[in-house]
N, C-alpha and C positions, 0 to 999 in steps of 0.2 A: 504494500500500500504506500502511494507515494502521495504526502500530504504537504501542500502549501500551502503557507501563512503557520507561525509557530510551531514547525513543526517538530521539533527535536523535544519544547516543554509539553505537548498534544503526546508522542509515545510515550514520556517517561510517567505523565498523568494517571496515562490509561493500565501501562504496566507496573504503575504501582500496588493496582487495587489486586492483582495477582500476587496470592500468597509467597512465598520467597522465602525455597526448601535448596538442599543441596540438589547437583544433578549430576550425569554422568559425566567424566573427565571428555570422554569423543562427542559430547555433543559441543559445550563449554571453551573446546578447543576450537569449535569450525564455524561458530556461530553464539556468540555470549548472548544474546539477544532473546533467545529461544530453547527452553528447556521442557522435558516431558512432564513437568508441573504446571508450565504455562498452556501445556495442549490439557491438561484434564481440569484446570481451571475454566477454560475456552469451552469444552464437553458439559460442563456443570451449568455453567451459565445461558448455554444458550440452546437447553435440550427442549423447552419449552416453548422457540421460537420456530423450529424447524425439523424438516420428517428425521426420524431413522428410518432412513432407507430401509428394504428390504434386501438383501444378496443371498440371491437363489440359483440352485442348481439349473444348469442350461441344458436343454435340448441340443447342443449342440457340442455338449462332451465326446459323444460317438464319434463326431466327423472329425475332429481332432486330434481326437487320440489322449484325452484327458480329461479331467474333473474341471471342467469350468462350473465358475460362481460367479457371475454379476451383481457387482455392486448396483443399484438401479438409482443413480444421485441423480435422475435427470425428471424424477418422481418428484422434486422441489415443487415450490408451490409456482417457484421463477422459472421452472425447466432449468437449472443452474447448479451445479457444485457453490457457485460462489455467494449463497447466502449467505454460510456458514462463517464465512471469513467476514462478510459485511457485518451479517448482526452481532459480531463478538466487537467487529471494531465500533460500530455505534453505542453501541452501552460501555462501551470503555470511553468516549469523549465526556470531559466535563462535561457539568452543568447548561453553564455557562454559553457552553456553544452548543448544547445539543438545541438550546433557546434560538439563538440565534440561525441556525441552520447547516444547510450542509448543500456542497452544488457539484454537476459531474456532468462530463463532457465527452459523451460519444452513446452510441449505442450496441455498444455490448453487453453480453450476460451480468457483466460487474456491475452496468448502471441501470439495469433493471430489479437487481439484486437491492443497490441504493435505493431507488423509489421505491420498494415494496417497504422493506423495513424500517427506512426512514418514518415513512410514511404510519405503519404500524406503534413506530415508538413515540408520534407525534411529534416527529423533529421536522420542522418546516425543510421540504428538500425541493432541489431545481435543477433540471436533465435541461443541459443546450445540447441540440441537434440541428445538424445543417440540414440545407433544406434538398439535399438527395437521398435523407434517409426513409427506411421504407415507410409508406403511409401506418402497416401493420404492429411495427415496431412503437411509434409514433403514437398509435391508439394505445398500447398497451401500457407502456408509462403512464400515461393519463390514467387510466383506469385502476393502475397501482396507488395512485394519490399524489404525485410526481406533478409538479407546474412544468409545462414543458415549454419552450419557447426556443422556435427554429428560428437559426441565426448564421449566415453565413456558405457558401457552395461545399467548401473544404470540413475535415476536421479541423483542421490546424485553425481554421476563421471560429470554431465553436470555442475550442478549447482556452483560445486567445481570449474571448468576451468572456466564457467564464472565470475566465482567473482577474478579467477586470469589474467583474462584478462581485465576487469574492472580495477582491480590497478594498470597494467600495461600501460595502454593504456589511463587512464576520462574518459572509460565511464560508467555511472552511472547505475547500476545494481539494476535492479526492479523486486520484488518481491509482490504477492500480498498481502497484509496485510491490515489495516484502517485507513490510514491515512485521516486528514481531507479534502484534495483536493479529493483524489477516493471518499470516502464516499458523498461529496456534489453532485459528477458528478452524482453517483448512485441515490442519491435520487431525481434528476430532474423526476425519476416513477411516485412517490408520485404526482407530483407538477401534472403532466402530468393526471395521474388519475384523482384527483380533479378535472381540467376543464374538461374530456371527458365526466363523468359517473355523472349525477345531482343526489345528495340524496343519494349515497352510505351508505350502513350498515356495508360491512367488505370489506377488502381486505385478500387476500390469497396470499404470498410468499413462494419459494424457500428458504429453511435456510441450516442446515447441516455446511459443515468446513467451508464455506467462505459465512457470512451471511452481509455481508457489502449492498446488495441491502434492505435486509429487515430491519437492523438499519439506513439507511440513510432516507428510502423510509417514515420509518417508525415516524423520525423528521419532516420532510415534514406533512404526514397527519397528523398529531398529533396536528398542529401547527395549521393549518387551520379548523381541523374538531375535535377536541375532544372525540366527540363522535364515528368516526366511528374508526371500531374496526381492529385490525392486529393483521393478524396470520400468524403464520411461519410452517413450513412442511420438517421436518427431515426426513431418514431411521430409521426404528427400528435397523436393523444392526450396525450402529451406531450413536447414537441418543447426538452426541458431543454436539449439544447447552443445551440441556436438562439439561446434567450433569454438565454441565460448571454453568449453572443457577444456580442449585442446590447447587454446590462447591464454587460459588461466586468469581471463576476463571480461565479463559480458561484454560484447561485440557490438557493434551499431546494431541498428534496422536493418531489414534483409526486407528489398519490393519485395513483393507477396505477386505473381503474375495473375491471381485467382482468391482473392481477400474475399468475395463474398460466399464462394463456397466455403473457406476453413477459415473464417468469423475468429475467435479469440486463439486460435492457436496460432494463427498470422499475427497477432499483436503485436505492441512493441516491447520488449527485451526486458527480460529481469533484471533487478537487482544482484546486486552482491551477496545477500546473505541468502537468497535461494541457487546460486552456482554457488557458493563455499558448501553450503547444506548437502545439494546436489554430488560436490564431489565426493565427498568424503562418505556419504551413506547410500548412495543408490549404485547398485549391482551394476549395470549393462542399460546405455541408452540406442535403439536401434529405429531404423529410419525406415518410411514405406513411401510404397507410391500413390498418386493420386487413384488408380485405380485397384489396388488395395482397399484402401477409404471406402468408394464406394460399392464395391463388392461385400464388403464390412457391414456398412448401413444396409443392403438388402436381406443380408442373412440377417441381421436384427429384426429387420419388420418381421420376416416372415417366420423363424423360429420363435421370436420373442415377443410381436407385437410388438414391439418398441417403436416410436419415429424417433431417429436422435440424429444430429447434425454430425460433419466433419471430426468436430472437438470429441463427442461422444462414440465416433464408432474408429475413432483411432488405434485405440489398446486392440480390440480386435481386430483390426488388419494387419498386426503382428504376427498373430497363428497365419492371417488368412493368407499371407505372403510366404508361411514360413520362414521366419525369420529367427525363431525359436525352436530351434529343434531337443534340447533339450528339457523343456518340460513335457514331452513325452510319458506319460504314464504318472504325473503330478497332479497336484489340486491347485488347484492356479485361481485367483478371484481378477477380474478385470474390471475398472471403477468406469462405468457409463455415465459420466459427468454432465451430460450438456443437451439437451433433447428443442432448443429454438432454431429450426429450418423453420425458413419461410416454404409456404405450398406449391408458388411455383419455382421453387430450385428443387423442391423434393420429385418434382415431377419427373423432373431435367435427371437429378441423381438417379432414380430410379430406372427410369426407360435407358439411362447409358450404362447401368450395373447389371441389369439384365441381357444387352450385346455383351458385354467385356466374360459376363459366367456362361457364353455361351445357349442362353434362356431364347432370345431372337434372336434371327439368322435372317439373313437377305440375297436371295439369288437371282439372275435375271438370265435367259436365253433366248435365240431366236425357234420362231414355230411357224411352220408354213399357215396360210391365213384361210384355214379348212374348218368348217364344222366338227367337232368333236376335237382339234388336236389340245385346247384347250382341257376338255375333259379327262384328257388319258391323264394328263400333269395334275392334273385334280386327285385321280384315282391313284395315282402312285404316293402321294403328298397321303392321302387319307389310310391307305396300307402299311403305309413307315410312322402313321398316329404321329403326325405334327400337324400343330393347329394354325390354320389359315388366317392370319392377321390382315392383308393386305392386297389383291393382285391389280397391276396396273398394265396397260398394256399399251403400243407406241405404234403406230404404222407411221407415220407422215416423214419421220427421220429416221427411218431404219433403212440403210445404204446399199447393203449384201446384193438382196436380192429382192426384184419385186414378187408383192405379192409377202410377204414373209410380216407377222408381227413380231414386236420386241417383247416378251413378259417379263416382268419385274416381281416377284413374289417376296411378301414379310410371312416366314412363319415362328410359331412358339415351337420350342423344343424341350425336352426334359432337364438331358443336363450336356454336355460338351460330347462322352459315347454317344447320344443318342442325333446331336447333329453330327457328328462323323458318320453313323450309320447312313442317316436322308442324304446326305452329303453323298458320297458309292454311291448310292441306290440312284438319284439322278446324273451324277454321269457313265453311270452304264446305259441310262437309256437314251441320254441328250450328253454326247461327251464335250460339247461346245458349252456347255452350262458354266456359266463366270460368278462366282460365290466374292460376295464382299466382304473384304478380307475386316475386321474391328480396329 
């Protein structure tokens, strides 16, 4: 949490009201700020503002070849992991300012997370949004109890006004970054994990620009369990924790070429005390691709009913890339943090996760322009039981020969065997048949 206007006398305020016990030498050493008394302080205070998740056994332990357990944090009332950190940090601000207010500038999970509970605590709050954020986003703030007021095309134009209304006015302008209050709130995961899932081997996080659940989460289990292992799950597009590790210091901004699909994992760049936290306690940070992701979010909907964004179907495109081959025969729990997709990207996600696993398939040939040749291609499609989505057909630009149409067919397929099979079966019978490659 990165707070301007007083903010150095605002943390030590808020971390005063936390009791102050001894802690372990490896945390104390990598992070003074943040000890496993500040996470069950954080747990204590704010179990009455927000779910305990459920983490349930998956439907989809079989096809991996392990015990998964889903954390389901996207069960929030924000769709967010990141209440947990907001409402520990709000009830830790004086008095004084919780009167005065509180203002935040963007529309990510963190500043919705702020209007709801702000809101809840009766702390006057104030979300600036430029004015190409989504209409949807926009409603929902409001409805959290959030003054909203678009300002600007840019963030950087929102962020700017909030911080001059902030100095105008007290009120204390919140930005996300790691501070030890967020960081405790977040890592109540951790604590949370540990009682649900008996014998754990690994945990699987969300990392990328804003990795404060996986270094909080990560003191937490680390403190209780030694043994069990944490891992974190960046984009390869950009793989900011990696390099940060590597550098031995949070790194700039990394363009994002695709920010509105992966929303807060695209953000901008940690702090220091979540890469000190980071190095020293978490196992193996491993990197997927975009079509990982959403191969990831389909197996969600469909095994799990879940709808969860980029942020939330991260950790599982680690199995679903294989990139872990060693939890192989483990109990492994995976934190589903983040469940805010907008409806039309879910749409876009979905119809390209179903090409990329092989689900729809697209092939086009030419067919002489005869009653019935249409038919036969019907009847072969209907023999090999793949389902007819689409056929479109061309005469006016089809060059070959006259007389000849062009057919374009979308059909559904089971799983990737089973377009291989319709795949053979039509070019044995049309070996001209041109399959579009994903």
């Amino acid at each position: 949490m990165k707070i301007v206007s007083r903010n150095e006398e605002l943390l030590r305020d808020g971390l005063s009201r936390i009791p102050q016990s001894s802690s372990r030498t490896s945390l104390s050493s990598c992070n003074k700020l943040i000890r496993f008394e500040d996470i069950s302080a954080a747990a204590f205070k704010i179990q009455c503002g927000v779910q305990k998740t459920p983490c349930m056994y998956s439907r989809l332990s079989k096809q991996y070849g392990m015990d998964i357990y889903l954390k389901k944090e996207f069960l929030q009332y924000t769709g967010s992991v990141k209440e947990r950190g907001v409402l520990y940090l709000l009830t830790s601000l004086p008095q004084d300012q919780q009167r005065k207010g509180v203002i935040v500038a963007s529309d990510s999970n963190f500043s919705m997370a702020v209007a709801y509970h702000a809101s809840e605590l009766r702390i006057p709050v104030f979300v600036i949004m430029s004015t190409s954020t989504s209409p949807a986003r926009v409603k929902m703030c409001r409805e959290y109890g959030a003054m909203v007021i678009s300002y600007g095309t840019t963030a950087k134009d929102s962020q700017t006004h909030a911080r001059r209304l902030a100095q105008e006015n007290g009120y204390l302008y919140l930005e996300e970054e790691d501070s030890a209050v967020y960081l405790s709130g977040l890592g109540t995961v951790g604590l949370e994990l540990y009682e649900q899932v008996p014998k754990l081997d690994a945990v699987i996080f969300p990392a990328g620009g804003h990795c404060g659940l996986l270094a909080g989460s990560a003191a937490a289990l680390k403190h209780l369990n030694p043994h069990i292992s944490v891992i974190g799950v960046e984009s390869e597009s950009f793989p900011v924790l990696q390099q940060s590790l590597k550098a031995g210091h949070p790194i700039e901004e990394q363009a994002c070429s695709n920010h509105h699909f992966y929303g807060d994992v695209s953000g901008l760049c940690f702090g220091s005390n979540s890469l000190q936290l980071t190095g020293k306690l978490v196992d193996k940070v491993v990197a997927v691709r975009e079509e990982d992701v959403l191969v990831s979010m389909l197996r969600l909907l469909e095994y799990e009913r879940a709808t969860v964004d980029a942020e939330g179907a991260i950790g599982l495109a680690a199995l679903v890339a294989g990139k872990l081959p060693e939890l192989k025969g483990k109990r492994v729990a995976i934190v589903i943090c983040s469940g805010n997709v907008e409806l039309h990207l879910l749409q876009q996600c979905i119809a390209r996760a179903l090409t990329l696993d092989n689900r729809v398939c697209r092939f086009s040939l030419v067919l002489p322009d005869c009653p019935g040749d249409i038919s036969k291609l019907l009847e072969i499609l209907a023999r090999e039981e793949a389902r007819v989505l689409d056929v479109k057909q061309e005469r006016t630009f089809v060059t070959s020969e006259l007389f000849m149409v062009k057919v374009t067919c979308t059909v559904e397929t089971r799983d990737k065997i089973h377009a291989a099979q319709l795949r053979s079966a039509l070019l044995e019978r049309y070996p001209t048949a041109a399959w579009t490659e994903r």
